[in-house]
Gaussian input, Z-matrix of N, CA and C with variables (Angstrom, degrees):
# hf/3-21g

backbone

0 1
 N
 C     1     B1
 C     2     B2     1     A1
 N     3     B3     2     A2     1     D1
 C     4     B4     3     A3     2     D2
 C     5     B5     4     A4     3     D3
 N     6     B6     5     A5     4     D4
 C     7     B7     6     A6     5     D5
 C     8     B8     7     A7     6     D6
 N     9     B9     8     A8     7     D7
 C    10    B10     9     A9     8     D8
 C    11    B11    10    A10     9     D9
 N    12    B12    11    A11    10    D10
 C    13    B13    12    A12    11    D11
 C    14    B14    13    A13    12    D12
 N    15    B15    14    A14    13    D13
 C    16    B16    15    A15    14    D14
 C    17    B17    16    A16    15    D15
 N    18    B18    17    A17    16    D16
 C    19    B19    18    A18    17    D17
 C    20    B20    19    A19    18    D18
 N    21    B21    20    A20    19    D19
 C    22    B22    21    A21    20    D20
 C    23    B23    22    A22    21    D21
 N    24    B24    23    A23    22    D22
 C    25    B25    24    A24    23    D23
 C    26    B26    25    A25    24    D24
 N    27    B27    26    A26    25    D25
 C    28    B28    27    A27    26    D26
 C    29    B29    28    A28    27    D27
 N    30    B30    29    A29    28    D28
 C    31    B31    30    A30    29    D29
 C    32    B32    31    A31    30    D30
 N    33    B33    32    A32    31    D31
 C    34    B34    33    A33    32    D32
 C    35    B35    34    A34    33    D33
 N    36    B36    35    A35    34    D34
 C    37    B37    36    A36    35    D35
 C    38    B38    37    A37    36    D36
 N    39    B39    38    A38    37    D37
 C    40    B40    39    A39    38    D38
 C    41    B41    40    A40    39    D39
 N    42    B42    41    A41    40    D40
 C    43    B43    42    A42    41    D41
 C    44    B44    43    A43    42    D42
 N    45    B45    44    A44    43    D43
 C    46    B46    45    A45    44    D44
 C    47    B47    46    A46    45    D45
 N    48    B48    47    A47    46    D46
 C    49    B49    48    A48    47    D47
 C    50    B50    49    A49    48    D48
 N    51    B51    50    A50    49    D49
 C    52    B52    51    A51    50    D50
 C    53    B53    52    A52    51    D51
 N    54    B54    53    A53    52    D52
 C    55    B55    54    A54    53    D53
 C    56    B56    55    A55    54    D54
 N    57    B57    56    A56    55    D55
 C    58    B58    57    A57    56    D56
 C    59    B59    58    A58    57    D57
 N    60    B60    59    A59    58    D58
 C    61    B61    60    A60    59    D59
 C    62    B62    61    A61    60    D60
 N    63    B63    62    A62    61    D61
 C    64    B64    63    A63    62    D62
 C    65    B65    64    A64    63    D63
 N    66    B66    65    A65    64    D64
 C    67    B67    66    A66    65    D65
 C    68    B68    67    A67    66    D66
 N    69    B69    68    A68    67    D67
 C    70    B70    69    A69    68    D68
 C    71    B71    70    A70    69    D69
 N    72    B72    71    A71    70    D70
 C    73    B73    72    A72    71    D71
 C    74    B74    73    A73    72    D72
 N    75    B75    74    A74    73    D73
 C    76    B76    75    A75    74    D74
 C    77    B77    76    A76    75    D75
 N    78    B78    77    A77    76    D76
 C    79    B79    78    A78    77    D77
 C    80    B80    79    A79    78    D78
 N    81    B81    80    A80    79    D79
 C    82    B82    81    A81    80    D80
 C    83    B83    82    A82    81    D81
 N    84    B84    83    A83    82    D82
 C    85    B85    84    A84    83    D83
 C    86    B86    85    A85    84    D84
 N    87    B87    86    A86    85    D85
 C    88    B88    87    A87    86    D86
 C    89    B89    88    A88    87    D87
 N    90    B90    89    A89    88    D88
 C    91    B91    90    A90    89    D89
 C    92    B92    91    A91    90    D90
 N    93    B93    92    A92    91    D91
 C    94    B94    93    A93    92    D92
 C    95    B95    94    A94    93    D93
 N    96    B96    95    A95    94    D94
 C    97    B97    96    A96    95    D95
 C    98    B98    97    A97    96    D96
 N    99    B99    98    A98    97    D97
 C   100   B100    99    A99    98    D98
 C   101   B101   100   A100    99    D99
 N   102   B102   101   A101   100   D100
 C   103   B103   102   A102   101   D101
 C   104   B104   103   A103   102   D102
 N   105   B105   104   A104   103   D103
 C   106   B106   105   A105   104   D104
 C   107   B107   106   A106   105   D105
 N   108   B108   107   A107   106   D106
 C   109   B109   108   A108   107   D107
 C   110   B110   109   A109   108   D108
 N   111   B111   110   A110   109   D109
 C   112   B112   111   A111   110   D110
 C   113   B113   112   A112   111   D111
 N   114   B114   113   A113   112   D112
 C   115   B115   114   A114   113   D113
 C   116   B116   115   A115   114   D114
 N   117   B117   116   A116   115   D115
 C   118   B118   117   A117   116   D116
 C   119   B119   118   A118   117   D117
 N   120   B120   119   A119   118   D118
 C   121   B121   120   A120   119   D119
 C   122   B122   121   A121   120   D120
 N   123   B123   122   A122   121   D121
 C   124   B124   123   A123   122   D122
 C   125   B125   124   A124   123   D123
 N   126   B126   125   A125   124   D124
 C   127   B127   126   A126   125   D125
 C   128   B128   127   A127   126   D126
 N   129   B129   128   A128   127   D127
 C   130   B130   129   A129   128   D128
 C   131   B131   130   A130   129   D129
 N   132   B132   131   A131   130   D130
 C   133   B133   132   A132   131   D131
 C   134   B134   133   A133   132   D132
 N   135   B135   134   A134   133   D133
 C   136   B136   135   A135   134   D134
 C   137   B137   136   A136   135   D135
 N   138   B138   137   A137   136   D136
 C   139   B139   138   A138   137   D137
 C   140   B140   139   A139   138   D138
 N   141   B141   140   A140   139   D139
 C   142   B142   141   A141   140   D140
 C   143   B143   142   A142   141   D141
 N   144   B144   143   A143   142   D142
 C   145   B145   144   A144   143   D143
 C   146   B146   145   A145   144   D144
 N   147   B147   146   A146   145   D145
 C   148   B148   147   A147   146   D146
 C   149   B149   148   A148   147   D147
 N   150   B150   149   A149   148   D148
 C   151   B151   150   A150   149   D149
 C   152   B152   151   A151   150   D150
 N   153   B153   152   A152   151   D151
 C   154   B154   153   A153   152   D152
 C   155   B155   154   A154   153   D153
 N   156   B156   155   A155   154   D154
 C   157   B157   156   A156   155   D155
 C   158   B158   157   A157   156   D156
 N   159   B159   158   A158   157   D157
 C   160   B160   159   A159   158   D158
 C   161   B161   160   A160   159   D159
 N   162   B162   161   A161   160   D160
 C   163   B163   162   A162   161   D161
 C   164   B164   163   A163   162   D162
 N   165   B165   164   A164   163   D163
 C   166   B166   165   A165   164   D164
 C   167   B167   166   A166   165   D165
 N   168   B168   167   A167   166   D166
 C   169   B169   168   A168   167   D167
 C   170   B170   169   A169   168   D168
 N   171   B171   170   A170   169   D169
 C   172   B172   171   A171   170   D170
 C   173   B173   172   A172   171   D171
 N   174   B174   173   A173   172   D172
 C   175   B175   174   A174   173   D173
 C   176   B176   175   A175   174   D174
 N   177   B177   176   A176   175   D175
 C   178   B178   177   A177   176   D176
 C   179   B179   178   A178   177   D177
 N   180   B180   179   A179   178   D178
 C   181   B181   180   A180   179   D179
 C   182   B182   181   A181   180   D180

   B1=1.4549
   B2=1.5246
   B3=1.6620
   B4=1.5146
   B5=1.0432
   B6=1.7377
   B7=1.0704
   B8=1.8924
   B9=1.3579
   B10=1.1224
   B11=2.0225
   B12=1.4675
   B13=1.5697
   B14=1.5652
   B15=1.3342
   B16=1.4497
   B17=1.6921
   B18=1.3077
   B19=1.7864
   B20=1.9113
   B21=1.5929
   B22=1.5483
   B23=2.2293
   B24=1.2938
   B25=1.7227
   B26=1.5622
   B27=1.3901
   B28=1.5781
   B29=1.8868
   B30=1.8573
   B31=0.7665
   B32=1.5800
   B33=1.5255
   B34=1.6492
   B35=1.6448
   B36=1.4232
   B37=1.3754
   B38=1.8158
   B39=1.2453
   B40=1.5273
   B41=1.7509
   B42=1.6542
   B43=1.2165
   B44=0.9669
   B45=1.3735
   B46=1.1919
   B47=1.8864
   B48=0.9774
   B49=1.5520
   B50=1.3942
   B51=0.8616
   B52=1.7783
   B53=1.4506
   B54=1.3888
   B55=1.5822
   B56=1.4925
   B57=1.6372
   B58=1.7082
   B59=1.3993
   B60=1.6502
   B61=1.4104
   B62=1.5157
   B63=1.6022
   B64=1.6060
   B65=1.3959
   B66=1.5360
   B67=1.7126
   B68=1.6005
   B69=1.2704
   B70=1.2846
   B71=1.4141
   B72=2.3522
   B73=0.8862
   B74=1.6210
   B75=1.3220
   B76=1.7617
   B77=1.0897
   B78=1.1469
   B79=1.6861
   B80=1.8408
   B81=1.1505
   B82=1.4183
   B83=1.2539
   B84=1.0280
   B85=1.5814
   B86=1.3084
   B87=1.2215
   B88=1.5191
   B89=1.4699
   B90=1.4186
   B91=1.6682
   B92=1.8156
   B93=1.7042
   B94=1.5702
   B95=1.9844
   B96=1.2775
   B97=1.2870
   B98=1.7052
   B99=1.2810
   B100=1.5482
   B101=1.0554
   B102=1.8216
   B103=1.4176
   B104=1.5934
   B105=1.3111
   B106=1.7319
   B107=1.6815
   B108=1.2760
   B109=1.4051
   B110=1.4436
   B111=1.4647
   B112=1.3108
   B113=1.3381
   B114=0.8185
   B115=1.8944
   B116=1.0934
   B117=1.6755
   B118=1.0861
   B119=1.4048
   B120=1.7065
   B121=1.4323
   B122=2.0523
   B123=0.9568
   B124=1.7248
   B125=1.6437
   B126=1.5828
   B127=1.1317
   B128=1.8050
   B129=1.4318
   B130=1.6717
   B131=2.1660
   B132=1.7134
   B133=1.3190
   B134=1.6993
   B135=1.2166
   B136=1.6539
   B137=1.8893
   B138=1.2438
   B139=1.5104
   B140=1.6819
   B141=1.2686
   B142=1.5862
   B143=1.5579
   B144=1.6124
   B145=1.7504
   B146=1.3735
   B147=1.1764
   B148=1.7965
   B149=1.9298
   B150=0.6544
   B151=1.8184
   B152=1.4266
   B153=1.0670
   B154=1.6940
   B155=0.9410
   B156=1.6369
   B157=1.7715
   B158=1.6492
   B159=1.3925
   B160=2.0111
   B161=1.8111
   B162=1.2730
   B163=1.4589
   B164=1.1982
   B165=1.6849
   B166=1.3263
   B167=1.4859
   B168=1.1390
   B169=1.9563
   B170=1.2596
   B171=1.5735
   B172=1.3399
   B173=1.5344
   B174=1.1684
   B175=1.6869
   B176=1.4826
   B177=1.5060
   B178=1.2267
   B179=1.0175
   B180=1.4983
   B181=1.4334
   B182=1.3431
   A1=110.72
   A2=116.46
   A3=108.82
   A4=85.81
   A5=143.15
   A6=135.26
   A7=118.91
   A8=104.20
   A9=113.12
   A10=106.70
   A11=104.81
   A12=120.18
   A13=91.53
   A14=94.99
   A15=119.06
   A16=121.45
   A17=95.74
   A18=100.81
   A19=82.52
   A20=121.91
   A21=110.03
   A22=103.87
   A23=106.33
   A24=81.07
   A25=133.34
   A26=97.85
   A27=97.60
   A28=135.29
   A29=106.18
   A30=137.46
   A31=83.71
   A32=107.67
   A33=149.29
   A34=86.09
   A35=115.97
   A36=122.92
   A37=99.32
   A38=121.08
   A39=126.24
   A40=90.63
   A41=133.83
   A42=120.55
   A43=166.37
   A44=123.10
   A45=161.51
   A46=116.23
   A47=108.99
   A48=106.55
   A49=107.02
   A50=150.19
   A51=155.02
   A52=91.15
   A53=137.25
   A54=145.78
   A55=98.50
   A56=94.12
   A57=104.74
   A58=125.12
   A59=112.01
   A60=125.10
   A61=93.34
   A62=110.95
   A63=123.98
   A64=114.53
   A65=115.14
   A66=116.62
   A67=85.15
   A68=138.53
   A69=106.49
   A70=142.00
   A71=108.34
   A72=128.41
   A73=104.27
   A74=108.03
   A75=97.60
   A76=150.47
   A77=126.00
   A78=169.64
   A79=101.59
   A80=105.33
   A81=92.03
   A82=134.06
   A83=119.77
   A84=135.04
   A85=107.28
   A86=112.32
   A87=128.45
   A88=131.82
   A89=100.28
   A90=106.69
   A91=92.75
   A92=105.13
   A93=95.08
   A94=113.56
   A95=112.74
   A96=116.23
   A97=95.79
   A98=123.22
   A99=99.75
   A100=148.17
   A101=84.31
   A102=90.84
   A103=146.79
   A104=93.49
   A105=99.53
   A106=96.30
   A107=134.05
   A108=124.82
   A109=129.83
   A110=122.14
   A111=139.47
   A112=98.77
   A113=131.09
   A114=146.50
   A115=100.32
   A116=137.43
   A117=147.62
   A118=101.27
   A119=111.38
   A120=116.56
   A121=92.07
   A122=112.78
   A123=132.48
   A124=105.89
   A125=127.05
   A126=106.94
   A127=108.01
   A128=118.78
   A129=122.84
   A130=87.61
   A131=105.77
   A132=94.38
   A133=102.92
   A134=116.97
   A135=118.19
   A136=95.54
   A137=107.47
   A138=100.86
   A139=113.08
   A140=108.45
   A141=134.11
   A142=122.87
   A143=85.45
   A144=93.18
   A145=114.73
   A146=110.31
   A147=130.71
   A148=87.61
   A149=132.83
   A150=130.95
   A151=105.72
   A152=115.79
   A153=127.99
   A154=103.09
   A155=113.22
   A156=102.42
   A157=111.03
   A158=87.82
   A159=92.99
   A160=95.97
   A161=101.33
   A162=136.10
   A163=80.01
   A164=132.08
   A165=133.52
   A166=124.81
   A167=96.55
   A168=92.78
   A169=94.98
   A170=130.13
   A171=143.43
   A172=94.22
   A173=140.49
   A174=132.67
   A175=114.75
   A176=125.48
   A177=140.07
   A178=116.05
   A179=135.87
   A180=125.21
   A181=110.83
   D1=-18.14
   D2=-175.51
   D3=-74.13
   D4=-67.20
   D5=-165.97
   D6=-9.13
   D7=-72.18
   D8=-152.62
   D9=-77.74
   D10=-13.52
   D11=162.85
   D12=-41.16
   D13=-77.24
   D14=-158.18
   D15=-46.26
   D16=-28.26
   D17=-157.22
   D18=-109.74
   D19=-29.89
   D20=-161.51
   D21=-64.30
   D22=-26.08
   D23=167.37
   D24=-86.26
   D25=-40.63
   D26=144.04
   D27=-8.16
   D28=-67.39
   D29=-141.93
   D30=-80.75
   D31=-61.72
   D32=-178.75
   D33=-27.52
   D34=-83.15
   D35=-144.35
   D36=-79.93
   D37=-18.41
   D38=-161.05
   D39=-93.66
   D40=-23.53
   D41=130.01
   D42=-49.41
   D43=-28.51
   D44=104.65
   D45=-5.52
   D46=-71.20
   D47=171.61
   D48=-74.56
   D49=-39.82
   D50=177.29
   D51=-54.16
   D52=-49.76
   D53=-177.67
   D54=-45.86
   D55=-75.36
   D56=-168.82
   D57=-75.21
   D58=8.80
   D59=-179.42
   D60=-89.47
   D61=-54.49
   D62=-175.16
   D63=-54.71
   D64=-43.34
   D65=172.84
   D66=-70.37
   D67=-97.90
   D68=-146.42
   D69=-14.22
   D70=-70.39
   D71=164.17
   D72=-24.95
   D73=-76.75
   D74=-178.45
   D75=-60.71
   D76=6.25
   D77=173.72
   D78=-93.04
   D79=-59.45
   D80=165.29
   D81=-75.00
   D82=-40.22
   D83=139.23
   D84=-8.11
   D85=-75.71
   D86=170.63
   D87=-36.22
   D88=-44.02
   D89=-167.14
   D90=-89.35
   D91=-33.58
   D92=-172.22
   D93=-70.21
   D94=-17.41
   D95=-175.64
   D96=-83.59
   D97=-32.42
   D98=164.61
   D99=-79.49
   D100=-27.12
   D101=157.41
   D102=-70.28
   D103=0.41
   D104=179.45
   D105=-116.36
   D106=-0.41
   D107=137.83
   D108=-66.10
   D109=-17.59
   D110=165.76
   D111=-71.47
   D112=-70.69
   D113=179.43
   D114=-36.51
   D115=-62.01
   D116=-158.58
   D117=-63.31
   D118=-59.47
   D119=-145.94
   D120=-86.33
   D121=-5.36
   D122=165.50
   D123=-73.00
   D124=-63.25
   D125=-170.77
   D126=-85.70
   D127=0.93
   D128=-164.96
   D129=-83.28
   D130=-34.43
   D131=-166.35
   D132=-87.59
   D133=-6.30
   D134=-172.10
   D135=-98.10
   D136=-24.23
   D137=171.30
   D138=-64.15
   D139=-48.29
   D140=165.11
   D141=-35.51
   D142=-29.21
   D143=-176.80
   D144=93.57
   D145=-13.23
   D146=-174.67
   D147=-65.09
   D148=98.97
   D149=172.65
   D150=-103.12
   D151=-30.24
   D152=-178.16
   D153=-71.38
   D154=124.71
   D155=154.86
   D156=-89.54
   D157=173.53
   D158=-168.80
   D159=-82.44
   D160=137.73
   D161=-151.93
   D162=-98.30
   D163=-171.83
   D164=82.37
   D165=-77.52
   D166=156.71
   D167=-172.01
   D168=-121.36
   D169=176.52
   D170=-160.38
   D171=-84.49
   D172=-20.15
   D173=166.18
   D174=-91.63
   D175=12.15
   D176=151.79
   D177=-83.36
   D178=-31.19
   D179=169.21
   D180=-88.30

């Protein structure tokens, strides 16, 4: 039973960072998969000829 005294905060906090290592990692994960759908749907509208991004113009307000 000392054993497991000994090793349970260890165990505690080395879970804990593996958690908040994994949300990170996947959070970035995240932003990089949108970000190359941004990219994508950027060079699909400049292939298009579309170069303009959408404005509002003074008959939009």
């Amino acid at each position: 039973m000392d054993y497991v005294a000994v090793l349970l905060p260890s165990l505690v906090v080395g879970l804990i960072f593996w958690f908040a290592m994994k949300s990170i990692f996947n959070a970035d994960k995240a932003e990089r998969q949108a970000e190359a759908r941004a990219q994508a749907e950027a060079d699909a509208q400049a292939a298009a000829g579309d170069d303009s991004p959408e404005l509002p113009t003074e008959s939009d307000k």
